[in-house]
N, C-alpha and C positions, 0 to 999 in steps of 0.2 A: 414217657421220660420224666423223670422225677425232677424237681425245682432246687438246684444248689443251695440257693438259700433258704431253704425250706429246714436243714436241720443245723442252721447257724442260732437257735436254740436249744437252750434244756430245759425240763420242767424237772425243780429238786424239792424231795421231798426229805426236810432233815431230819435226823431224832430228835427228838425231846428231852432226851435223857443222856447220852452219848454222844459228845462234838466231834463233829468229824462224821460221820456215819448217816447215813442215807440211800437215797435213793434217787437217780438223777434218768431221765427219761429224753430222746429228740423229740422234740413239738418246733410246732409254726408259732410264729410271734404273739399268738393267742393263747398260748398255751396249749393245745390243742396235738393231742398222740393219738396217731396213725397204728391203732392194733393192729391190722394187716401187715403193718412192716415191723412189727414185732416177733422175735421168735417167741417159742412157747412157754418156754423158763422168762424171758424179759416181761410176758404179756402178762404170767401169772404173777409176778411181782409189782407190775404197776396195779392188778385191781388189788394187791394185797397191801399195798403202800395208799391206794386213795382210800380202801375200808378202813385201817390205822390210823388215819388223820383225825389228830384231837383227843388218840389214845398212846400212842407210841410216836411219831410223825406228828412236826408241824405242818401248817397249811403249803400247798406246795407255791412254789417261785417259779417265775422263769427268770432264765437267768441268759446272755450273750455267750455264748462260745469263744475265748479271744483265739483268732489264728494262731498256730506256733510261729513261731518267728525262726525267720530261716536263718540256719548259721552261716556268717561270712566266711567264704572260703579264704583257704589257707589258716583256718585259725582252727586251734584243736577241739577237739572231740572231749 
């Protein structure tokens, strides 16, 4: 059974060059990504974002996940 709070992290890896744009991965408070629960397009893009760093890619972050905040009912969409 997997740990809830376990992907209440990201590990972001930004451009360099491009704001906005990146690359953002679930980790444990460590930073620390679980290849195993990666598919195989996500898994090839995180070793292609941690080679990148320092060429393309800043150093990566981890960063909090904020919950969505539930909409109060009765009030619109």
């Amino acid at each position: 059974m997997q740990d809830p709070r376990r992907h209440q992290f990201r590990l972001c890896f930004r451009s360099l060059f491009d704001s906005g744009r990146g690359y953002a991965f679930p980790c444990d408070r460590d930073g620390l990504v679980d290849l195993d629960e990666l598919s195989d397009g996500a898994r090839n893009n995180y070793l292609y974002a941690r080679a990148m760093v320092g060429r393309e890619l800043a150093q990566p972050a981890v960063e909090l996940i904020e919950p969505r905040r539930r909409r109060e009912a009765g009030r619109p969409h």
